[in-house]
VOGU-3710 file (C-alpha; in Angstrom, 3 decimals, decimal comma):
1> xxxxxxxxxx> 5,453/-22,426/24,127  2,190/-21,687/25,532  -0,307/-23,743/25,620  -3,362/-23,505/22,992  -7,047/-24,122/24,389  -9,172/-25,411/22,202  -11,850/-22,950/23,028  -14,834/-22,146/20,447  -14,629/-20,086/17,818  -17,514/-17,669/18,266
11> xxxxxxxxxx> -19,803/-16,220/21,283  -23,049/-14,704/21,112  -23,174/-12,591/24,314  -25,727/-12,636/26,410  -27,409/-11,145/29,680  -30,494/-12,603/30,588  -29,048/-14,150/34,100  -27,829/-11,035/35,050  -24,271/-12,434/35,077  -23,297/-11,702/31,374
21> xxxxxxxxxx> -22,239/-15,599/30,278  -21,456/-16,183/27,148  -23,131/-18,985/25,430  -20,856/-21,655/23,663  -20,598/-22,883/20,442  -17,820/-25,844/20,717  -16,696/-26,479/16,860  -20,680/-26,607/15,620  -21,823/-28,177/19,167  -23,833/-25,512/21,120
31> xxxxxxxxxx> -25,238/-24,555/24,557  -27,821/-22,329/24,909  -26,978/-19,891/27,810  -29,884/-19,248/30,611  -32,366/-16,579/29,447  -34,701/-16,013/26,042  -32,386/-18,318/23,810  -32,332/-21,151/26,023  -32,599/-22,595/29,590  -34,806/-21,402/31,927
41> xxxxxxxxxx> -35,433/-17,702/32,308  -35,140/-15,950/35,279  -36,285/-12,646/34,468  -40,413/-12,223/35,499  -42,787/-11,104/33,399  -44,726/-7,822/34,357  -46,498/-4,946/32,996  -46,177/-1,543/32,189  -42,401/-0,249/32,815  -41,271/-3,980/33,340
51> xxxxxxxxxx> -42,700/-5,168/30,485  -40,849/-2,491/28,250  -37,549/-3,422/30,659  -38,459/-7,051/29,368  -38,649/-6,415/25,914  -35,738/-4,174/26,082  -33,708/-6,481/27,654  -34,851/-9,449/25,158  -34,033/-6,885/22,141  -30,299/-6,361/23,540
61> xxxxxxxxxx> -29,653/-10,302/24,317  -30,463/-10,903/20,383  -28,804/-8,159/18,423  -25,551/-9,662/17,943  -26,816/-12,082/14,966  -23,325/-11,488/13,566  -20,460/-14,060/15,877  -17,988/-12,386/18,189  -14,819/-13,440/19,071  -15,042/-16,121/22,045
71> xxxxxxxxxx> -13,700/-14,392/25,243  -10,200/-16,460/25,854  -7,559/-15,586/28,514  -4,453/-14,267/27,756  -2,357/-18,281/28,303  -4,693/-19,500/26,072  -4,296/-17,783/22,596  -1,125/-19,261/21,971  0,840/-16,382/21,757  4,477/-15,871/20,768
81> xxxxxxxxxx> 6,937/-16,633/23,182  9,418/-14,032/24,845  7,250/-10,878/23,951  4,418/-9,015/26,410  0,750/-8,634/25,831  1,682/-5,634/23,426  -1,893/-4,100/24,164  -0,850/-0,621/23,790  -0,378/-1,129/20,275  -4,331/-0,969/19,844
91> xxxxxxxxxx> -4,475/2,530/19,941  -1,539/3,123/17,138  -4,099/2,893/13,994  -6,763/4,865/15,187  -3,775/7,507/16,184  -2,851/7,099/12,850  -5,943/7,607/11,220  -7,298/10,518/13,174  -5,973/13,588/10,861  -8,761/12,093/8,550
101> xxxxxxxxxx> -10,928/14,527/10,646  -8,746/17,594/10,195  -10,668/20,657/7,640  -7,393/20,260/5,527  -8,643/16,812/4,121  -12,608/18,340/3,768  -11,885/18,336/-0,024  -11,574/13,956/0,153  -14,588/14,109/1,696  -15,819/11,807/2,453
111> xxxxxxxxxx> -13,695/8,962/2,879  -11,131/10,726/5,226  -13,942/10,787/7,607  -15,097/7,729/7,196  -11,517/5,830/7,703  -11,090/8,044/10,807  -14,449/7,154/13,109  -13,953/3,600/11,373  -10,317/3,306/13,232  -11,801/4,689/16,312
121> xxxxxxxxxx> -14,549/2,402/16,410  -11,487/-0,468/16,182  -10,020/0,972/18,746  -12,698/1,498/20,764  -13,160/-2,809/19,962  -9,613/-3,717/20,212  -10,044/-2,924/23,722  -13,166/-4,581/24,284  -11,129/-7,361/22,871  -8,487/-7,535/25,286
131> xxxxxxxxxx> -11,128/-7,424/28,061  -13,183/-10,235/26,903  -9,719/-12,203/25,665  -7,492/-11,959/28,742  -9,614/-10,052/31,490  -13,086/-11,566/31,814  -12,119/-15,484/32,455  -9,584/-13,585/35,411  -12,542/-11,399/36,544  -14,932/-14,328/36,508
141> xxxxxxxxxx> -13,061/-16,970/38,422  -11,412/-14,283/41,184  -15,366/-14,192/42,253  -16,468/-17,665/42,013  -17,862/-17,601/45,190  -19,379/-13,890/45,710  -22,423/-13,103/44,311  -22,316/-10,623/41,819  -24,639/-7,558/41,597  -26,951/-7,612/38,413
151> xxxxxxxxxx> -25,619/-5,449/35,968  -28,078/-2,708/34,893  -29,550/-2,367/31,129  -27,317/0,547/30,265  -24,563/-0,760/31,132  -25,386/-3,904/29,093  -25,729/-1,799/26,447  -22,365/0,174/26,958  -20,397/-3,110/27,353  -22,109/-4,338/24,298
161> xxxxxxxxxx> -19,670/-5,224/21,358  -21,484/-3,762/19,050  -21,750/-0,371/20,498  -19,366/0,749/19,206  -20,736/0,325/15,601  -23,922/2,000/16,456  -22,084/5,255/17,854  -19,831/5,180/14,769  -22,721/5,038/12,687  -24,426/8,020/14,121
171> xxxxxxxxxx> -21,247/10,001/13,702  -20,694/9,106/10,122  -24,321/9,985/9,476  -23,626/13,136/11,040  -19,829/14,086/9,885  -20,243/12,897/6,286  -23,387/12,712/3,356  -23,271/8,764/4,444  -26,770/7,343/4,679  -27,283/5,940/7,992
181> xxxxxxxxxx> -28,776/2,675/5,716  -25,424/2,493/4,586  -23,083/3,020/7,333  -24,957/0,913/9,879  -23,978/-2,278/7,527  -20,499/-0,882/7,522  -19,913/-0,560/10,700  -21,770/-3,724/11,672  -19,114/-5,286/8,776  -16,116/-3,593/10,226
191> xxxxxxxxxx> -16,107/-4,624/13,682  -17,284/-8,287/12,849  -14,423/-8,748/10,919  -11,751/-7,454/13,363  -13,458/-10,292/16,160  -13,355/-12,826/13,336  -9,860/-11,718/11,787  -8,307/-11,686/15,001  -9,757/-14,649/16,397  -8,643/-16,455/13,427
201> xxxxxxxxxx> -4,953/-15,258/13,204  -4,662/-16,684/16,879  -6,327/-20,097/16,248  -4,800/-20,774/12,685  -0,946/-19,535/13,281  -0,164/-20,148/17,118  3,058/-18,664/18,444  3,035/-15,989/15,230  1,785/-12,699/16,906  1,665/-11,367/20,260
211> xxxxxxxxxx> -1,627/-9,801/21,708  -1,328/-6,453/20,156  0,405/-7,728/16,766  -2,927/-9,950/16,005  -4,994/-6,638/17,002  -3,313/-4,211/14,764  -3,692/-7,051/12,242  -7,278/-7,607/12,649  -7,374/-3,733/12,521  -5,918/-3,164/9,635
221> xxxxxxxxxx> -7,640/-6,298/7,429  -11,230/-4,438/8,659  -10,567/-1,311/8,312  -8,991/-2,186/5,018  -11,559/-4,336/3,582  -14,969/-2,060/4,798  -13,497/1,039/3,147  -12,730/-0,751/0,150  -15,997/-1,908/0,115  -17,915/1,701/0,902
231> xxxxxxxxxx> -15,356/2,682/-2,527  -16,774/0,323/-4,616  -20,301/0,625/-3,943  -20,020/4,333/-4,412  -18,892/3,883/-7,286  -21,443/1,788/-8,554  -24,169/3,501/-7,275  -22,924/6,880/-7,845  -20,773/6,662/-11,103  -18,388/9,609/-11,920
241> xxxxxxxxxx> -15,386/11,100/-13,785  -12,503/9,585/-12,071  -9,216/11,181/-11,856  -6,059/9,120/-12,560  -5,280/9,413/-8,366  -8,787/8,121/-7,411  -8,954/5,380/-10,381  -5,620/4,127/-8,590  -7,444/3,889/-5,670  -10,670/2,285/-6,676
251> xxxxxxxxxx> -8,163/-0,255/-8,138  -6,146/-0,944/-5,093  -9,691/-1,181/-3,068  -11,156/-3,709/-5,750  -7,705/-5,833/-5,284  -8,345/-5,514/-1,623  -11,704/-6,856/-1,503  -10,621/-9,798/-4,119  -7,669/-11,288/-2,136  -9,556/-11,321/0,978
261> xxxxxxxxxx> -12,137/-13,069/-0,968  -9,707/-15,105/-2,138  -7,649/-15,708/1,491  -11,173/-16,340/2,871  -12,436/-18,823/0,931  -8,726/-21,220/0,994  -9,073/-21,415/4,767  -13,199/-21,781/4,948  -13,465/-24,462/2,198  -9,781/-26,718/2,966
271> xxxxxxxxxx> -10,093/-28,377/-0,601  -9,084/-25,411/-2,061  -5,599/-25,657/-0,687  -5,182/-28,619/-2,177  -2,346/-28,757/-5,361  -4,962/-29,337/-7,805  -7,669/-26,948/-6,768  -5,697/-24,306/-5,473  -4,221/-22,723/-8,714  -6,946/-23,080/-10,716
281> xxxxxxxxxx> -8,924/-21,399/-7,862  -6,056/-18,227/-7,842  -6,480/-18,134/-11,390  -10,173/-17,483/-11,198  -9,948/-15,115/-8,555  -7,389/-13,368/-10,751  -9,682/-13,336/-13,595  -13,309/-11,942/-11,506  -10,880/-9,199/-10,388  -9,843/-8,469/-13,541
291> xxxxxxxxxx> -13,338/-8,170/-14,703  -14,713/-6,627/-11,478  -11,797/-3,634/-11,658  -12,507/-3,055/-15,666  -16,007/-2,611/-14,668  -15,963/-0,630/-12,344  -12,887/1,516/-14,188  -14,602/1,199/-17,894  -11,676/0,540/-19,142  -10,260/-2,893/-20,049
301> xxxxxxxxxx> -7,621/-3,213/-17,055  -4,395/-4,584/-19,038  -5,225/-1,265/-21,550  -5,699/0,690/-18,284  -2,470/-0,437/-16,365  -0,378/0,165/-19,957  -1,183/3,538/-20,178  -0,430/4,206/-16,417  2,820/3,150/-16,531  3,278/5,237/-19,924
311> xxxxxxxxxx> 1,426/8,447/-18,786  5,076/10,343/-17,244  8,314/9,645/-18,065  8,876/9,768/-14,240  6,976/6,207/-13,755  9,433/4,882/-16,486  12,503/5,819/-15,018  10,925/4,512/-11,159  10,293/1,292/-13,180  13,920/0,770/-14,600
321> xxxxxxxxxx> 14,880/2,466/-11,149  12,990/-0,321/-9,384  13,950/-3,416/-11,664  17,903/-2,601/-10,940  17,388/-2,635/-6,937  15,961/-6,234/-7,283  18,622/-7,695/-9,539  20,863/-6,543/-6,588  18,844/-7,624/-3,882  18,686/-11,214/-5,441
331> xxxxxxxxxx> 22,148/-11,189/-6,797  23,720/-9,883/-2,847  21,206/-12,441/-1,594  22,706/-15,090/-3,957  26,175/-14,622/-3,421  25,486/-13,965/0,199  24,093/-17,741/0,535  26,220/-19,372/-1,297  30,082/-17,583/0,546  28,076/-17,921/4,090
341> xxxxxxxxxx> 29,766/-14,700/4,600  26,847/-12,466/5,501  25,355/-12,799/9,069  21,494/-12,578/8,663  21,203/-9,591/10,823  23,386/-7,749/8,284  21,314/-9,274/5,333  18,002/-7,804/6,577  19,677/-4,160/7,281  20,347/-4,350/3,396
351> xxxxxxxxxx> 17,131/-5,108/2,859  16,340/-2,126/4,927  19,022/0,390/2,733  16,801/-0,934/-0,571  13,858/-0,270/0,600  14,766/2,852/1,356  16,192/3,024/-1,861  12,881/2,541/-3,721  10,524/4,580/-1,456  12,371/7,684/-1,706
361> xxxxxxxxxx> 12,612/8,818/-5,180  8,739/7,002/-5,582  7,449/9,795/-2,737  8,990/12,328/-4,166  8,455/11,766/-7,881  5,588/9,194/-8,330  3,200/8,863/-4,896  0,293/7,785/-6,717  2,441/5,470/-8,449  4,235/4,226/-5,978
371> xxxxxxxxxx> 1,470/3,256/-3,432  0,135/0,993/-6,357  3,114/-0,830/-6,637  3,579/-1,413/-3,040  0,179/-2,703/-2,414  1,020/-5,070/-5,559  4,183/-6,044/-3,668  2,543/-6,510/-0,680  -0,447/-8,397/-1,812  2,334/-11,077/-3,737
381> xxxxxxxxxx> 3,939/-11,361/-0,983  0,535/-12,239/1,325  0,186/-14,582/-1,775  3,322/-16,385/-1,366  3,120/-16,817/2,130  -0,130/-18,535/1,434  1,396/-20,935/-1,019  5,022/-21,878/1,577  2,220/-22,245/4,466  -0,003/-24,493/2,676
391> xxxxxxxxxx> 2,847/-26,423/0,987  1,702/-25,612/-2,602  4,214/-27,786/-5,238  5,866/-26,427/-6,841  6,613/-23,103/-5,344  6,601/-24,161/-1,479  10,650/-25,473/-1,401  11,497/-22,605/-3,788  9,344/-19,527/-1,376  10,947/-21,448/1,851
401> xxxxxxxxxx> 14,147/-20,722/0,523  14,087/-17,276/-0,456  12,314/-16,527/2,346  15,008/-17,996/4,707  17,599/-14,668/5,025  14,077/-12,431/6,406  14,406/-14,962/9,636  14,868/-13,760/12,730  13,764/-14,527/16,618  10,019/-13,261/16,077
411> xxxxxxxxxx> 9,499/-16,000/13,254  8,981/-18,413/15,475  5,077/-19,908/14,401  4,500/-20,859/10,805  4,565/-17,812/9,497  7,711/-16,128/8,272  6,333/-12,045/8,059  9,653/-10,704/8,488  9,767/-9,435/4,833  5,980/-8,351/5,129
421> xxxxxxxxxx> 6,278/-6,647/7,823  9,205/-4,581/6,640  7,029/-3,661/3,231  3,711/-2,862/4,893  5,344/-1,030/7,197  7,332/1,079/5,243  4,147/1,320/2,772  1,676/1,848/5,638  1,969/5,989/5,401  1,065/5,684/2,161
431> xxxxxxxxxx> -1,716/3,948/2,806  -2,944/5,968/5,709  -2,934/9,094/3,925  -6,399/10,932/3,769  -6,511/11,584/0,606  -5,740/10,019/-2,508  -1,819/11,305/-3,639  -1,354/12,995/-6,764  1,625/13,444/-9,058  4,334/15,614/-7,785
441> xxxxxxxxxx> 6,296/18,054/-10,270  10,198/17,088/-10,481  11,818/20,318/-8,305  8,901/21,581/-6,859  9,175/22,103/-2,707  6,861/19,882/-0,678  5,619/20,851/2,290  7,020/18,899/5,468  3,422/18,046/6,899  2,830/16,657/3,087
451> xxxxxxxxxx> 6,261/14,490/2,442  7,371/13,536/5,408  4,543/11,652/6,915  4,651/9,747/3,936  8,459/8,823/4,572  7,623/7,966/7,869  8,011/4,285/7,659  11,521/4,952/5,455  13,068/7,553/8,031  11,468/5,165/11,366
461> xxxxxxxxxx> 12,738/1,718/9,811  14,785/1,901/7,050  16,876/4,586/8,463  16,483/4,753/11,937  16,385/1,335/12,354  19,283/0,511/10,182  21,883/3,445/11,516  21,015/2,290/14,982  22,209/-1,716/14,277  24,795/-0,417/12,690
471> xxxxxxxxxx> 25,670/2,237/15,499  25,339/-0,384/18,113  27,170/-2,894/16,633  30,540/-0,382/16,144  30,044/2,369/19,028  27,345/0,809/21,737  28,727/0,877/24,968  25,914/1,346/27,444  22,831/-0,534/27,188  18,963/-0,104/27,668
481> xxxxxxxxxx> 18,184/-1,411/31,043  16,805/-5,615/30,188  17,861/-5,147/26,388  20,730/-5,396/24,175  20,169/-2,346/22,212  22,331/0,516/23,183  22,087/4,240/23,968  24,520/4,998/21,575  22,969/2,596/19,062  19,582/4,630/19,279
491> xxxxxxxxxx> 21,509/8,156/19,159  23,023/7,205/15,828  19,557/6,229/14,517  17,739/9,837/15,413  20,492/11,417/13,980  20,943/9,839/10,769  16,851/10,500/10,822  17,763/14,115/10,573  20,441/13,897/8,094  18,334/12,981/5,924
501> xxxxxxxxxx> 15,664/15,019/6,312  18,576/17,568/6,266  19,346/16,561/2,896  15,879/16,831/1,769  15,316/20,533/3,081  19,250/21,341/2,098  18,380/20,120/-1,771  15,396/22,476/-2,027  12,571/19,195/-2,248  11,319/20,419/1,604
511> xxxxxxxxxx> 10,688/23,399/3,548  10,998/22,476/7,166  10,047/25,463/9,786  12,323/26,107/12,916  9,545/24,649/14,690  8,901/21,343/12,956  12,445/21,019/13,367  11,664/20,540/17,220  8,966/18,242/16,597  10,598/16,081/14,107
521> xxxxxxxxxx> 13,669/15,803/16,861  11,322/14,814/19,648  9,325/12,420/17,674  12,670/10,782/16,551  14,164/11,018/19,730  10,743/8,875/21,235  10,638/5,915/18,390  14,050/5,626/19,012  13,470/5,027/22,728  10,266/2,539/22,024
531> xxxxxxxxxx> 13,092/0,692/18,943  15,183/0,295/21,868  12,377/-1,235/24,698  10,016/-3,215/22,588  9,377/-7,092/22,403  6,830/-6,054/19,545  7,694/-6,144/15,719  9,298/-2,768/15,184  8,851/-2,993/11,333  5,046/-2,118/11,890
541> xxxxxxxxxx> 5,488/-0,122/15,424  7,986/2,400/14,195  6,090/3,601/11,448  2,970/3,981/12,967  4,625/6,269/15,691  6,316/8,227/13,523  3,560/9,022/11,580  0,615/10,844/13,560  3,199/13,705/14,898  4,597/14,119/11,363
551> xxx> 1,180/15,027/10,490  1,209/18,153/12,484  4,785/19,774/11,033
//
């Protein structure tokens, strides 16, 4: 295990001595840097062009008022054991999310738009966050003893980690009918919380995540939360008519913004995780959201949610559909615990065939539908974890054991996100689409660029993934060079990929050109390769890969 620095847990950055030192805040304690905030400052005074330099330079060394991650090396996050740096994963969700800008989604305006520059902005930070995590302490001791060139005011400013919010809000002002008043706070928001979110993941579950795991994380929680945020105050300053699509979503962005309220506030105020408080405290939560989501719906939500599930008899049959798969998950789980006749490894890949199972028929019959249920699933399951973590009586013993068949080698911090990562990850698609989904009609023909991203995750994990364990495990012979996955292994998982997209364009429910054929086979062909080669958690890689070329069938 590495070891953990107890480094502080925010930096304001500044310049004033020319050398860009951070100053330190040490758990509350703090030391000014040199320059206009404290110590002695070095820069002269002058008139004219100098003094404008001056009050330039003073007006970049304040503006980050909001704290950025602390710049920590690489050996001293803490992070887990056996896999690489991962930081090529940073790039994956703004890949994802970049179709958003595409004149096919003009019609979602403008929240397609908005998610896009948002996840480039991330991006654009995630890798401002490797440089100030791993590269700057490197950088800064390699030249102890040479005496560094003083950097110039531009490029101050274009190191700055907030740059990147004032660029994105320029674009939004310029792409969509955003107010600049309003999308400066949202960027400002968005990248504070992927420095805080990250930061936090690293300090509060050591050995969990590797370096690109906590980034995608930290991506996803702000990109997440400040577009959930931009949905709700549009709809209270802009009220109207609501579609049963976009009510699903102003729901799933109010439940958003609650739990990470609600997550917050357990780990900021530590009494709250305590037995007695921390029920009653969920309970209340669960109540404002209740409130908060009627409001904002005007419609009592428990009404609301009953005539949802009633509105097509497709939803009832996904229901009973749905309620089935988990009495056999539990009851194969059960038996499977109690014979000791079930290796794990085969346990999860079942896991993976149910899944499967309930994604398919929801895409094709019920999208809407079926992204609300997901991000119900998911959001109990964030819930749960919260509860075995913090050893909440009396559901800790009971989560720990349930949770025990999702184990494998990458649970090795206090976290077990096995099972998480295998539902977001199938779910993520869904939840990257531009635009709110809509109801399909039972036989009509979807177009490939319209289903198939959204199977991504199912054809990348719970297909691919599963016919190349199996694959391996009967007909493997050769293996990729440092792993134990095989060539044949990965073979058997891009073809079973096709098959059942095969199926899908055989049984009428997709039309699939000669062309996207190629594509699909070459996008296949390349997760398959990255399954095979990757320390990182494949349930959340996979997915993310498969989706941006899917986009362009």
């Amino acid at each position: 295990m590495k070891p953990f620095c107890h480094h502080s847990l925010f930096t304001s950055f500044t310049a004033a001595d020319g050398r860009g030192h951070a100053g330190l805040m040490v758990y509350g304690e703090a030391k000014a840097p040199p320059g206009p905030m404290g110590g002695t400052n070095t820069a002269s005074t002058g008139s004219g062009s100098q003094g404008v330099k001056h009050s330039l330079k003073a007006a970049l060394t304040t503006l980050p008022t909001l704290p950025v991650a602390d710049p920590l090396h690489l050996n001293c996050l803490n992070t887990r054991s056996g896999a690489s740096a991962g930081v090529w994963l940073v790039v994956l969700v703004p890949l994802a999310c970049l179709p958003g800008l595409y004149n096919t989604y003009r019609h979602c305006h403008p929240l397609p738009h908005l998610q896009a520059l948002l996840a480039i902005q991330v991006g654009v930070c995630g890798a401002h966050l490797y440089q100030e995590m791993c590269l700057a302490h490197g950088q800064k001791m390699a030249k102890t003893e040479e005496v560094r060139q003083k950097p110039s005011l531009l490029l101050k400013f274009l190191t700055h980690p907030y740059t990147p919010s004032l660029a994105t809000t320029i674009a939004i002002s310029l792409l969509t009918d955003i107010h600049p008043v309003l999308a400066l706070p949202l960027t400002l928001l968005c990248s504070w919380l992927l420095f805080r979110v990250t930061h936090w993941l690293f300090t509060t579950f050591p050995s969990s995540f590797s370096l690109g795991e906590g980034a995608v994380m930290g991506q996803s929680v702000a990109l997440a939360v400040t577009c959930s945020l931009h949905g709700i105050i549009s709809r209270i300053l802009w009220p109207q008519k609501l579609s049963h699509p976009h009510q699903i979503s102003l729901f799933i962005q109010t439940a958003i913004v609650v739990v990470s309220v609600l997550v917050g506030t357990i780990y900021s105020v530590p009494m709250l995780r305590a037995p007695r408080l921390f029920l009653p405290y969920l309970c209340v939560c669960g109540v404002v959201g209740v409130g908060l989501a009627s409001l904002l719906l005007g419609e009592w939500v428990p009404v609301w949610l009953w005539e949802l599930l009633n509105l097509s008899p497709a939803r009832l049959f996904l229901m009973g559909w749905w309620f089935l798969l988990t009495i056999f998950a539990v009851s194969i789980t059960t038996w499977a615990r109690r014979k000791n006749c079930l290796p794990t490894t085969v346990l999860r890949k079942v896991y993976h065939v149910v899944i499967t199972l309930v994604f398919v028929p929801g895409v094709l019959l019920e999208p809407s539908f079926l992204v609300l249920a997901a991000t119900a699933a998911t959001m109990a399951c964030l819930l749960l974890e919260v509860m075995r973590v913090e050893k909440i009586p009396p559901f800790a013993d009971v989560i720990s054991q349930a949770f025990t068949p999702f184990l494998d080698e990458k649970d090795e911090g206090p976290l077990v996100l096995s099972h998480i990562y295998l539902l977001a990850g199938v779910s993520s698609p869904l939840w990257l689409t531009p635009c709110p989904l809509g109801e399909a009609k039972v036989g009509e023909t979807w177009q490939a660029n319209a289903v198939l991203p959204l199977l991504a995750g199912v054809l990348a994990v719970g297909v691919g993934d599963t016919a190349a364990s199996v694959g391996g495990t009967y007909l493997g012979r050769r293996r990729w060079s440092g792993t134990k996955k095989t060539v044949e292994g990965s073979l058997c998982g891009v073809v079973a990929q096709l098959a059942v997209v095969a199926v899908l364009v055989g049984g009428g429910l997709v039309h699939l050109s000669l062309g996207g054929w190629g594509r699909l086979l070459v996008s296949a062909a390349l997760v398959a390769v990255v399954e095979a080669l990757t320390d990182q958690v494949d349930n959340i890689v996979l997915p993310l890969m498969l989706y941006t070329p899917l986009m362009d069938l």
